[in-house]
VOGU-3710 file (C-alpha; in Angstrom, 3 decimals, decimal comma):
1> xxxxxxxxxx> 157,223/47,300/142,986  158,032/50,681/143,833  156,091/52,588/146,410  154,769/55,480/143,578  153,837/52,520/141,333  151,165/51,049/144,375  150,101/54,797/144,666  148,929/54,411/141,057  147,397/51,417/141,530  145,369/52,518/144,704
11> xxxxxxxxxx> 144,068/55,804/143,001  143,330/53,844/139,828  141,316/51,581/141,564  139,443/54,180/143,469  138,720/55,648/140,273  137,294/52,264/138,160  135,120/51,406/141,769  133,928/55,485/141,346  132,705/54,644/137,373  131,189/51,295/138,011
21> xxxxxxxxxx> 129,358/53,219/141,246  128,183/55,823/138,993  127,329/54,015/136,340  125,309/51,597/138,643  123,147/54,394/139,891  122,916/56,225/136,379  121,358/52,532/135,418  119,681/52,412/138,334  117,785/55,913/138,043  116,790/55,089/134,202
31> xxxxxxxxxx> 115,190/51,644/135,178  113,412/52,585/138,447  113,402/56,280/138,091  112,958/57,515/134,841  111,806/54,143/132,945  108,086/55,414/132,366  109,435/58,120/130,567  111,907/56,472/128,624  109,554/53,958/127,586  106,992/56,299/126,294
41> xxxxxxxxxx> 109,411/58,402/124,233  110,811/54,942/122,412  107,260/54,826/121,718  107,071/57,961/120,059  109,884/57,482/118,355  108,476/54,448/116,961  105,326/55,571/115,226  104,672/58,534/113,062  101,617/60,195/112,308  100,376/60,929/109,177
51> xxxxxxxxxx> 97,716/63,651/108,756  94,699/63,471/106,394  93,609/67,614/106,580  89,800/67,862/107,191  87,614/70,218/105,040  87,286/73,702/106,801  83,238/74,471/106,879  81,679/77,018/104,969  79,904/80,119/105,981  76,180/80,773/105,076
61> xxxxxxxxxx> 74,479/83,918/104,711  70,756/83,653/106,324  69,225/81,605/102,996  71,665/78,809/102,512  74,079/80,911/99,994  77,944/79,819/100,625  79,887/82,896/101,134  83,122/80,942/101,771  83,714/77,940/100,398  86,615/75,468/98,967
71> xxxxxxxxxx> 87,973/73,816/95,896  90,733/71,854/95,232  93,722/73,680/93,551  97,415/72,540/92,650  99,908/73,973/95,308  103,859/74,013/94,714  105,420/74,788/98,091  108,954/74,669/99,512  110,764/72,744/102,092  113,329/75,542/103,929
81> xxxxxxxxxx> 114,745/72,118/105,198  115,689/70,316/102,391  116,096/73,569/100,766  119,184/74,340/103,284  120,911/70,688/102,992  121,409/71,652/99,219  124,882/71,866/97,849  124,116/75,918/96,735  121,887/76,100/99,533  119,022/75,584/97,092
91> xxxxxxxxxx> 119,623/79,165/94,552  119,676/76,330/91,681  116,385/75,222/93,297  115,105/78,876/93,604  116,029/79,358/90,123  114,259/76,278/88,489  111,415/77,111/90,135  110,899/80,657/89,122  111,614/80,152/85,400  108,439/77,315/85,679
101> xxxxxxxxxx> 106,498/78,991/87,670  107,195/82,493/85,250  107,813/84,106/88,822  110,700/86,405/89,970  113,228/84,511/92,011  112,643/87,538/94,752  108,830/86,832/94,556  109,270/83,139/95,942  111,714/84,341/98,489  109,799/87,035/100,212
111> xxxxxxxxxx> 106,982/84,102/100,665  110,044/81,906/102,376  111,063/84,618/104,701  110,217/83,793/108,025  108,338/87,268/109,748  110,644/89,172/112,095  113,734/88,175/110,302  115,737/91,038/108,804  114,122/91,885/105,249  111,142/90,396/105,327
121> xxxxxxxxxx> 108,000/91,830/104,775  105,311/92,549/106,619  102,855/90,044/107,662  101,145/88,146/105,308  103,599/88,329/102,707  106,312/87,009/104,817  106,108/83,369/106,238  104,413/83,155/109,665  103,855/79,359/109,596  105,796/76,725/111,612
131> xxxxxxxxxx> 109,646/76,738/110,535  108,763/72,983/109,644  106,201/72,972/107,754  106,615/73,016/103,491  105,968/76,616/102,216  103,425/77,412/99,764  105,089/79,523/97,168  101,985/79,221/94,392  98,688/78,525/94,191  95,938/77,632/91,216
141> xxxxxxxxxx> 99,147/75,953/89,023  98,552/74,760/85,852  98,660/70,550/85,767  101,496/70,477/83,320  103,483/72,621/85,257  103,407/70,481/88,563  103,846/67,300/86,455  107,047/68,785/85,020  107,874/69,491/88,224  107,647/66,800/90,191
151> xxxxxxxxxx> 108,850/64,734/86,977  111,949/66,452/86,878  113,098/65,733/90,805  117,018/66,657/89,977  115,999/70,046/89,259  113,636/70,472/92,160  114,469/68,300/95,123  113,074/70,643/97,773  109,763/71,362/95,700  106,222/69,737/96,200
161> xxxxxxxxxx> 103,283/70,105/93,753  100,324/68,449/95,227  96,316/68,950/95,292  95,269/70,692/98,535  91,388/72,208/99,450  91,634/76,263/99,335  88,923/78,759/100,531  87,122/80,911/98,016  84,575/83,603/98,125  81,671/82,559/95,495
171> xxxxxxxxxx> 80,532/86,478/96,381  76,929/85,722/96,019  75,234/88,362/93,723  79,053/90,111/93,187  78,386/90,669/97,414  82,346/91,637/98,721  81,806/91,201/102,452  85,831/91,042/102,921  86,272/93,082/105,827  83,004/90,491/107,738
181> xxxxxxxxxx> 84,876/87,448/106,176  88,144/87,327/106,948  90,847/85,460/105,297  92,793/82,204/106,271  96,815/81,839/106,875  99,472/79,658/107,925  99,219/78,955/112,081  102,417/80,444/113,600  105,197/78,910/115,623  104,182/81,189/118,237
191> xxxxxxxxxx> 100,378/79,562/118,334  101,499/76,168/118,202  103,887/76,610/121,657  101,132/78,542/122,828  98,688/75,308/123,037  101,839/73,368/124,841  101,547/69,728/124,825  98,356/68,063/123,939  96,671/64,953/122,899  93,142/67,075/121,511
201> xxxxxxxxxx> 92,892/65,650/118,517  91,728/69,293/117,430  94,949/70,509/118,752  96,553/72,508/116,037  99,795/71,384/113,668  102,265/72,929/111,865  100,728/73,084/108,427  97,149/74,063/109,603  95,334/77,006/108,482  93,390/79,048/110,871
211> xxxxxxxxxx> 91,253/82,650/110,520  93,177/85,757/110,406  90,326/88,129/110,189  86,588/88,417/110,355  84,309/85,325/110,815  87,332/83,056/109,687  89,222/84,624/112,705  86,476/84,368/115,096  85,218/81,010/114,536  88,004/79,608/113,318
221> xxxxxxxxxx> 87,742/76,475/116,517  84,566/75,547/114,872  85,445/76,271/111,199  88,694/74,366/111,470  87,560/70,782/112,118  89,809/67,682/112,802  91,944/66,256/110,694  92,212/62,062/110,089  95,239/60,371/111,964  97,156/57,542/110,749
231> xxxxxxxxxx> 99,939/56,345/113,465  102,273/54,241/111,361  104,750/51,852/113,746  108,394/52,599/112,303  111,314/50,205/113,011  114,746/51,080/114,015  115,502/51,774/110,429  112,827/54,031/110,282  111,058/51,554/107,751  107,085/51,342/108,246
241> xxxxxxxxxx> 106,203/47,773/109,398  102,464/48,523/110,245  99,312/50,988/111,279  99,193/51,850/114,879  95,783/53,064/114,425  93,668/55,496/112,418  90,696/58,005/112,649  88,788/59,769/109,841  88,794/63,430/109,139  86,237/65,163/110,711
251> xxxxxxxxxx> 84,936/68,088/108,582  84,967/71,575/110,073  81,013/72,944/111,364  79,459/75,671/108,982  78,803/78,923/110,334  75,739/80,292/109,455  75,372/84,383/108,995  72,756/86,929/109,807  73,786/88,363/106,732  71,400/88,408/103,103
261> xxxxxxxxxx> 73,903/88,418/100,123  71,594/90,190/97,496  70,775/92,730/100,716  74,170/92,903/101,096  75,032/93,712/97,218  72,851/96,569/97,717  74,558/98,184/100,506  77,960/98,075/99,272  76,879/99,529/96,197  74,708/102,217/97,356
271> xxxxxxxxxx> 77,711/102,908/100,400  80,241/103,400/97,191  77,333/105,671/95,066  77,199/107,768/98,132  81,439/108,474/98,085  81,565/109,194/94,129  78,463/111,359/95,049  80,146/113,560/97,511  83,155/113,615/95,529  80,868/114,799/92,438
281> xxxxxxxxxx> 79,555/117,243/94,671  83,098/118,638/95,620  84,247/117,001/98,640  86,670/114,519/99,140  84,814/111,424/100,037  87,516/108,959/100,982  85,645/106,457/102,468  82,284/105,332/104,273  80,488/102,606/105,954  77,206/101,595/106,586
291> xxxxxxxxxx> 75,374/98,396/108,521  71,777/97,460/108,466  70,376/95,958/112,109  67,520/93,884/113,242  66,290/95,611/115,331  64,259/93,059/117,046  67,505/90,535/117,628  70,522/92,646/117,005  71,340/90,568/114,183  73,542/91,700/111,658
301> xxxxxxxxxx> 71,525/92,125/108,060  74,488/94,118/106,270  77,603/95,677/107,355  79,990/97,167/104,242  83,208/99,424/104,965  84,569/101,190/101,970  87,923/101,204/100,713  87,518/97,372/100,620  89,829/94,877/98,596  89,197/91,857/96,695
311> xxxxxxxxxx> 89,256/88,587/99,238  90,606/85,473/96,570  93,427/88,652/96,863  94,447/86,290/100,379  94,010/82,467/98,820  97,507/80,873/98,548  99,105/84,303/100,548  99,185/87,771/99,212  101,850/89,561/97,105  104,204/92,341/99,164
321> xxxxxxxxxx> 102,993/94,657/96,146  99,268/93,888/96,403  99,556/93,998/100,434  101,400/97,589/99,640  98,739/98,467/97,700  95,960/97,460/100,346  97,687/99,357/103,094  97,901/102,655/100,621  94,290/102,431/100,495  94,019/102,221/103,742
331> xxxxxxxxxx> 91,539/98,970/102,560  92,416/96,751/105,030  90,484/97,659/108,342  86,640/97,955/108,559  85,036/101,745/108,576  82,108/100,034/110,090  83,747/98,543/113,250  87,399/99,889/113,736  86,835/103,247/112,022  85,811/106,395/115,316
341> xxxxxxxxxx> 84,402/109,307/114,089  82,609/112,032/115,422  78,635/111,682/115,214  77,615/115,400/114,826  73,840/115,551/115,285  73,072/111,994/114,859  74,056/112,146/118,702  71,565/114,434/119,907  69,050/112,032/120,590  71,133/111,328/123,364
351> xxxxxxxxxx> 71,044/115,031/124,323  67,654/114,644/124,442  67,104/111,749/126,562  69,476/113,540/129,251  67,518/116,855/129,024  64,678/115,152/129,776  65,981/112,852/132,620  67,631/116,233/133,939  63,571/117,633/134,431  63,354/119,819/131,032
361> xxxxxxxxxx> 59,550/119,035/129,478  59,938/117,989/125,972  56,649/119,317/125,085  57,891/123,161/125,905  58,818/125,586/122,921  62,520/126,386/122,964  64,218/129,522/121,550  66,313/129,069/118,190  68,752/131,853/117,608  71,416/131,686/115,055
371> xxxxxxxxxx> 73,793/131,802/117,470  74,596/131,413/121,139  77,472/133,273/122,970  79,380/132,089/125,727  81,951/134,652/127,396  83,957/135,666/124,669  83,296/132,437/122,006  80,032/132,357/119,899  79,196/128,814/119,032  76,623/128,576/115,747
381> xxxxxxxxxx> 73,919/127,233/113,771  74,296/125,010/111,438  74,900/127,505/108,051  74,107/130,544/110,911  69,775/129,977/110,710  67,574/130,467/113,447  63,848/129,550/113,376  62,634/131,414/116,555  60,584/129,685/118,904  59,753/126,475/118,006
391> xxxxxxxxxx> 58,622/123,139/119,589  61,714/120,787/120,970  60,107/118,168/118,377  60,770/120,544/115,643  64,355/121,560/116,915  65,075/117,827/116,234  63,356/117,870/112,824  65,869/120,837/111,618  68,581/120,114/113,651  68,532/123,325/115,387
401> xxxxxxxxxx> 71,841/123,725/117,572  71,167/126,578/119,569  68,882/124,560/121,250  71,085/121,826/122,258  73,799/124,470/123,167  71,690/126,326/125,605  70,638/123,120/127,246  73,961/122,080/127,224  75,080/125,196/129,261  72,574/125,006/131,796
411> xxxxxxxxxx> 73,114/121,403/132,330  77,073/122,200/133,284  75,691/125,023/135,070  73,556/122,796/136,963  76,392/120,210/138,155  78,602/123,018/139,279  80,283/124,347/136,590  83,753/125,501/136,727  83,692/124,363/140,382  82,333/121,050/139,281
421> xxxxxxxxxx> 84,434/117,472/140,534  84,846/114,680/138,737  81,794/113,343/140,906  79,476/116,089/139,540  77,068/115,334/137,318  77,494/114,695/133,612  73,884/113,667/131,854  75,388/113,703/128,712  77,829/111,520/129,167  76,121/109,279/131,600
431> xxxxxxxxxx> 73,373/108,762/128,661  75,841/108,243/125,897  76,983/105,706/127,825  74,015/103,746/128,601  73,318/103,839/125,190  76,805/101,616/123,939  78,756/104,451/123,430  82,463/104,278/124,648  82,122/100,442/124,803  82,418/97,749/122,397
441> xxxxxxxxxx> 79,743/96,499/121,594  80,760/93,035/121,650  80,290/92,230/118,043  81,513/88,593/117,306  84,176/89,938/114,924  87,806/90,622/115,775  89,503/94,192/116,485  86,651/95,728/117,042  86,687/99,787/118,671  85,378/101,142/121,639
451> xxxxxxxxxx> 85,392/104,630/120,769  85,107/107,451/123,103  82,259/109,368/125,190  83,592/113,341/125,697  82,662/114,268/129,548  84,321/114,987/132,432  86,061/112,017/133,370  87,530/111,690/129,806  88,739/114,903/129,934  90,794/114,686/132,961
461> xxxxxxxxxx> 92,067/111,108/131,739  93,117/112,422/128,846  95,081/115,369/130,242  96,728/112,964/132,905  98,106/110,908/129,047  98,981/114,548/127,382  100,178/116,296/129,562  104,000/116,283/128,966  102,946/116,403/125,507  101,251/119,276/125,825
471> xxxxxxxxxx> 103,401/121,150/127,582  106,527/120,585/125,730  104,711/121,829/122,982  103,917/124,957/124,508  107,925/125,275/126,080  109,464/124,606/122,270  106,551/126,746/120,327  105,929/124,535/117,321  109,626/125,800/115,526  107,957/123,696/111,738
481> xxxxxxxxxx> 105,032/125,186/111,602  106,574/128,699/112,590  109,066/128,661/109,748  106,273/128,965/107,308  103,086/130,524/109,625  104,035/132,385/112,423  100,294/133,031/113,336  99,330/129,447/113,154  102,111/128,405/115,406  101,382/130,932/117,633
491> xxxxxxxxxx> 97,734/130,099/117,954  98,957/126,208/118,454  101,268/127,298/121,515  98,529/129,239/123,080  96,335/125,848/122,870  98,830/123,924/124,285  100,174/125,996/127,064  95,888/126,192/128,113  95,377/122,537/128,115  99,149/121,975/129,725
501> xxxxxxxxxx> 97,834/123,827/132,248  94,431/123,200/132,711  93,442/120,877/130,520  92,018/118,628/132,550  89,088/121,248/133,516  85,285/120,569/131,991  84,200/124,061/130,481  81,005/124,541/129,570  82,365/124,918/125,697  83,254/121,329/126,067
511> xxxxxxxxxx> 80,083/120,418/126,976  78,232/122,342/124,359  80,409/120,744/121,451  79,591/117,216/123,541  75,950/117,989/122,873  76,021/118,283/119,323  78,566/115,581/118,896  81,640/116,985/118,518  84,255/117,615/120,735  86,645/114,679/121,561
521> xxxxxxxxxx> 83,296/111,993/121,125  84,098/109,064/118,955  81,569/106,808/117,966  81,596/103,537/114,896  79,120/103,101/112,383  77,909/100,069/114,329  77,589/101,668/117,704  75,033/104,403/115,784  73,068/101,872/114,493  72,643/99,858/117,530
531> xxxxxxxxxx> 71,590/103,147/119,456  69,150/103,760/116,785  67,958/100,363/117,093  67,435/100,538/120,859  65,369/103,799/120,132  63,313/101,868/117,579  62,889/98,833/119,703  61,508/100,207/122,575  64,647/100,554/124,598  66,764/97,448/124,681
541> xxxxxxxxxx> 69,920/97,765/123,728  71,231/94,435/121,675  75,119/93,035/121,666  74,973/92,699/117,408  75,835/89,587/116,126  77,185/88,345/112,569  76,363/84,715/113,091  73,095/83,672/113,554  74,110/79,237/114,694  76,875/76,527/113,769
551> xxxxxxxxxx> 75,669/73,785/112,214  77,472/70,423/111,390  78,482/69,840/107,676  75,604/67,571/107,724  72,933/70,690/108,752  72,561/69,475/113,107  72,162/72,616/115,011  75,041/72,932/117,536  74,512/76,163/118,514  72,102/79,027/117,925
561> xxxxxxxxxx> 72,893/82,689/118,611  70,374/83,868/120,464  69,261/87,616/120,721  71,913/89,476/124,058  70,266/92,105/124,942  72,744/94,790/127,279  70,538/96,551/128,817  67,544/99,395/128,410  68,807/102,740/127,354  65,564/105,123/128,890
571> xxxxxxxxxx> 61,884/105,488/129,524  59,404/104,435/127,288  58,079/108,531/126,893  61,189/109,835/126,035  61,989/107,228/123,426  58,136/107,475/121,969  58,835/111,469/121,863  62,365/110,371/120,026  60,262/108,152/117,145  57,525/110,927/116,373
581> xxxxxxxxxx> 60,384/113,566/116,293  62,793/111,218/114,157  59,637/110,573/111,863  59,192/114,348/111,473  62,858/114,370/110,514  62,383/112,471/107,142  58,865/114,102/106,399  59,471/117,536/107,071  63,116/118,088/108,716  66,723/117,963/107,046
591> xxxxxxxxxx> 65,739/113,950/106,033  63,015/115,386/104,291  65,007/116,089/100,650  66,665/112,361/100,625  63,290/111,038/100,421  60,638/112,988/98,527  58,580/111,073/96,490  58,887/108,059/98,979  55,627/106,431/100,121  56,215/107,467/103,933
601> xxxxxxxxxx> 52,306/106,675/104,527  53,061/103,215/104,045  56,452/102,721/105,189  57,599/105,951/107,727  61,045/106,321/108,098  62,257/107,689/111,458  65,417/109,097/111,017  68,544/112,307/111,834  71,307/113,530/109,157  74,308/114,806/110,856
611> xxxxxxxxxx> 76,853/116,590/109,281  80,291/116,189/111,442  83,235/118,667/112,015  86,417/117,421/112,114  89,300/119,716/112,968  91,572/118,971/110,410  89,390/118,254/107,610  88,209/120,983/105,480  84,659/118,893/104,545  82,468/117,320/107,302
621> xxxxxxxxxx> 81,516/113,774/107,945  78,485/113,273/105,981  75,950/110,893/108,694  72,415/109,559/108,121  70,718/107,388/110,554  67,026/105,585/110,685  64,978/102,924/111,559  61,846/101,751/109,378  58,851/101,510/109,535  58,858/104,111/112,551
631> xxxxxxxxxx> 55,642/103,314/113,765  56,512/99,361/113,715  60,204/99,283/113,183  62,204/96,204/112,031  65,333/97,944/110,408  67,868/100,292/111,417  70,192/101,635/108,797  73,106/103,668/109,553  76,112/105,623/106,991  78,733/107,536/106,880
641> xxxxxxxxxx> 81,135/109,181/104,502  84,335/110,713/105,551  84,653/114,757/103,706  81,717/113,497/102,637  79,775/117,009/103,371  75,892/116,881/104,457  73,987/114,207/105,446  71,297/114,893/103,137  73,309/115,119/100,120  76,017/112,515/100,269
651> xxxxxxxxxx> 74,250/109,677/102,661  70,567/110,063/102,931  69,519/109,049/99,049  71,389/105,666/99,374  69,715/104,846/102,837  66,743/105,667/101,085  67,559/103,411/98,461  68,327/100,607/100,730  64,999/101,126/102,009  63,521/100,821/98,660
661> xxxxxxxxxx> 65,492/96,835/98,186  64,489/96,072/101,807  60,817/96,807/101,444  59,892/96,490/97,889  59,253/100,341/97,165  58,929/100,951/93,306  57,935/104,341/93,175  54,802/105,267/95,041  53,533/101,237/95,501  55,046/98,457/98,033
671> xxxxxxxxxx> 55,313/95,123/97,127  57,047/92,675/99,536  57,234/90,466/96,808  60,156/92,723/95,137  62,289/93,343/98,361  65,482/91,520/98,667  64,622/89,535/101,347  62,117/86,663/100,970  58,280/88,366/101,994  60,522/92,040/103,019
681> xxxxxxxxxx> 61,305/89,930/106,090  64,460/88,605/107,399  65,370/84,455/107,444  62,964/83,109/110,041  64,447/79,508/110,004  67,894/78,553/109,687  69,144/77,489/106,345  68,742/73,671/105,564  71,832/71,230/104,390  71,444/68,117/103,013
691> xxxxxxxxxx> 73,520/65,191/104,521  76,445/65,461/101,673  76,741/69,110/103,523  75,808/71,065/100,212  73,229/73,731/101,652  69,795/74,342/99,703  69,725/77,574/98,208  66,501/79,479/97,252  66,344/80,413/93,917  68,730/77,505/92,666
701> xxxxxxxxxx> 66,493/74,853/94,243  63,108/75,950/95,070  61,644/72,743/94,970  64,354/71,588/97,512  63,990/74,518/99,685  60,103/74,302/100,507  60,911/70,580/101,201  63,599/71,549/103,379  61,563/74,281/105,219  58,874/72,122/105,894
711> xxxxxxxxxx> 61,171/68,777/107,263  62,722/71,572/109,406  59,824/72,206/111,112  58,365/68,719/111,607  61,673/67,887/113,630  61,447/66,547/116,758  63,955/69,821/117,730  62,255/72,466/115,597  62,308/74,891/118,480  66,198/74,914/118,317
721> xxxx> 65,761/75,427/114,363  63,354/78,816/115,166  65,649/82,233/114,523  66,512/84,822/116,762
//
């Protein structure tokens, strides 16, 4: 044998002992090493799990009424999967389909489109569900239709028809309550990595719903339940040779609401009589809000947002041209929550409070000129009347300005003035702050705003965000707006070469317009109401909630929401001063036209109009907030309508006729007997559900419902059953 022919035997056999060594410890490392693991992934691979979906709870309003609930409907969805192993990619698929569903071919491909990918639409018409899970393409489809299709499998191998629970919105006495509600949608690939690996049998899965908005949203762990697992064992074949194990569904907990539906009916419709009424009147009136508080919990009675949208719009996803149509209308976010505004003189009760916490005696008579001049700028009354001298009680009941403004002045004076830091004083500010303002309030509802409080601090924060803004502005001299007026332009260059310079600087204009509400303050419906409750109440300031408990599906408390109060917004004087003067208000004052004729002696309404400025709006915010009865009060009810002009006109009959439905007012006579509510009073135990998890509603099953009120209370926990 020739000597190359033993050097190719020596490196061959270094190479086969090499394999065999690797090999060894390759075997070695999976046995020893990495058997555990090995062992429990065979075991995954030999069962499969097969999920029975549990039934999402319902929401209650305060009596029992279902405001969401389900039914079964026939679903036709899509498997992208299958869809992409077809021959044609599935078009032949596509196309069946949309000839029996009488659908565009488009229309069932925007639903397929995953969100993000390049022509989709936006979220929820696109898909934003696990890239796994079926598709649904159609909802509510007649039974002949998914027979035909699932008899014909040829012509649709990537479809499925099949019965599957859907939410709906029985809209209790035609009550909307979308924007409070919410809507359900496919979980996202993005949730589902989120939650990483878990064994929770809660955990969710790829073809789970969950909230997107509102109280579906924000309780969606509790609404969701858990859904029934069967393991199956599968052999290598992938054929089932037995059950691993199984668990029944466990339905979702019911969440029950603060809210009255027929209360509720009353304030969306008297919140859209109050737009077509300043539009009737001249003024825009694009949209509103308005919210009704307990004032004694912070418990949300009513809460309506206008532009709102129809809510069975969501069931079984949304069109792109209905979603187009939504955003158009700007329907889809809440006024009452979301929506900042400026509060005009619904804020100066805040005013007030620091006046008197700065030594000024609210008991003095205060000068009320039309106007009141600063340097070179002349800030004015409301429509340019002065009253004289009058009493600071009666500058509140007409809204006198000049009164506020001179306070105001000598307030800034006070703290320094120009000279003033950003540790000098700010009353106003300081107060509006205590009161909720500039915060969220902590709602329990998603996407909620925190507005903003105009003072010194905000001033300088927002020059430090502006700045380059600002002063490129005043470097390039607004070139659009000077092609077709000069002047303008000219007068917008000026403004932003001052504040590039020195906008950060407090003036005492800035505080003036921040004592009258205006300026850069930003306030939501809510947050006004909840400050008017806290003057009602005696102080306290409440976090508002929706939900009033969870309950199982077969009516056990779990939880109960109980009353959060924040903390207390002033002294006891000052806030009794605020009730008499807000009572004068709506018996004498600016209130006084939105309810003549209404029996104040029996029920007194404490309230302020307000009639906000916004710069580029030729009508004002229209603002009218309360609290009833003012001598004992249990309500506050705050609205607004955007260009909706005063106060008075646009806002203040409809809060009067909400007061009407809440207390049973029929002309000069009250009878609690005809309010809304049950006795003019709000839910004082929690709604009873029999143990098929149907709820007992008053008025459907009266009979049922005094039973069920008096078992509540004869149980061993009727303490936790006791509202708020």
């Amino acid at each position: 044998m020739s000597e190359r022919s033993n050097i190719r035997l020596v490196v061959l056999g270094v190479l086969l002992i090499s394999l065999i060594g690797t090999l060894v410890a390759r075997l070695s490392y999976m046995q020893l090493v990495a058997g555990s693991e090995y062992e429990a992934q065979a075991a995954n691979n030999s069962t499969r799990e097969v999920l029975n979906p549990a039934v999402r709870g319902l929401i209650l309003d305060q009596r029992g009424r279902p405001l969401v609930a389900n039914r079964i409907s026939l679903v036709v969805s899509v498997d992208r999967l299958a869809l992409a192993r077809e021959d044609d990619d599935g078009a032949a698929s596509i196309a069946n389909l949309a000839q029996a569903l009488d659908v565009s071919e488009n229309q069932i491909r925007e639903r397929m489109l995953p969100c993000g990918q390049e022509g989709a639409a936006a979220p929820p018409v696109c898909w934003d569900g696990s890239p796994y899970q079926p598709v649904p393409v159609a909802t509510d489809v007649e039974p002949e239709t998914a027979l035909a299709i699932m008899e014909r499998r040829a012509d649709f191998p990537s479809v499925i028809a099949q019965l599957e629970s859907v939410r709906e919105y029985p809209q209790p006495f035609d009550a909307n309550m979308a924007h409070i509600l919410g809507y359900v949608g496919p979980v996202s690939q993005e949730q589902l990595d989120a939650q990483g690996e878990s064994g929770d049998p809660a955990r969710l899965r790829s073809r789970d719903l969950i909230g997107r908005n509102g109280l579906e949203a924000q309780y969606d762990a509790n609404l969701r339940g858990i859904p029934g697992i069967t393991s199956l064992a599968i052999d290598t074949a992938g054929r089932v040779t037995g059950t691993a194990g199984t668990s029944d569904p466990v339905a979702g907990n019911y969440v029950v609401t603060h809210i009255d539906a027929r209360l509720q009916t009353v304030v969306e419709e008297e919140l859209e009589a109050a737009v077509l009424r300043a539009r009737e009147s001249g003024n825009d009136g694009e949209s509103g809000a308005a919210v009704v508080i307990d004032t004694q919990t912070g418990g949300v009675l009513s809460m309506a947002s206008y532009p709102t949208y129809d809510p069975d719009l969501w069931v079984g996803g949304i069109s792109a041209r209905d979603y187009d149509i939504l955003l158009e209308r700007r329907a889809l976010s809440s006024n009452a929550i979301q929506g900042t505004f400026p509060p005009g003189s619904t804020f100066k009760p805040i005013t007030t409070v620091a006046a008197a916490e700065q030594g000024y005696d609210l008991t003095e008579t205060y000068n009320c000129p039309s106007d009141y001049k600063v340097s070179s700028q002349t800030f004015r009354n409301f429509e340019s009347e002065g009253f004289g001298p009058i009493s600071f009680q009666r500058a509140l009941e007409v809204s006198c300005n000049t009164v506020f403004y001179r306070l105001a002045d000598e307030m800034w004076l006070k703290a320094g003035g120009n000279a003033a830091t950003l540790e000098s004083a700010d009353p106003i500010a300081d107060a509006a702050q205590r009161f909720g303002l500039g915060t969220a309030t902590g709602i329990d509802l998603p996407g909620e705003a925190p507005g903003l409080v105009s003072g010194r601090i905000e001033k300088q924060e927002t020059w430090e965000n502006r700045r380059d803004n600002w002063c490129a502005d005043a470097k390039e001299g607004f070139p659009e707006t000077r092609k077709s007026d000069a002047e303008l332009a000219d007068y917008y260059t000026a403004l932003a070469k001052e504040n590039c310079l020195d906008g950060f600087r407090w003036r005492n204009g800035d505080a003036i317009n921040a004592s009258i509400g205006q300026g850069d303050t930003a306030v939501t419906p809510l947050q006004m109401a909840m400050l008017y409750a806290a003057i009602a109440n005696g102080g306290t300031l409440y976090q508002p909630h929706v939900a009033k408990a969870i309950l199982t599906s077969s009516g056990e408390v779990v939880q109960e929401v109980l009353p959060e109060a924040i903390g207390q917004v002033a002294d006891s004087e000052t806030l009794a001063f605020l009730r008499t003067a807000l009572a004068g208000v709506t018996a004498e004052g600016t209130g006084a036209s939105s309810f003549a004729g209404f029996p104040l002696d029996q029920v007194p309404v404490a309230s302020k109009t307000g009639s906000a400025q916004v710069f580029s709006d030729v009508s004002t915010i229209s603002w009218y907030a309360s609290f009833a009865p003012a001598d004992n009060p249990r309500y506050a009810v705050v609205m607004m309508v955007t260009q909706g002009g005063t106060g008075s006109g646009t806002s203040g009959p409809s809060v009067r006729n909400i007061y009407e439905a809440l207390f049973g007012v029929d002309g000069d006579r009250v009878n609690p007997k005809n309010s809304v509510l049950i006795d003019a009073a709000p839910a004082s135990l929690l709604p009873v559900v029999r143990p098929d998890g149907t709820p007992v509603v008053p008025g459907i099953d009266d009979e049922a419902a005094r039973l069920g009120r008096d078992l509540s209370v004869g149980r061993a926990d009727s303490a936790s059953r006791a509202s708020p």
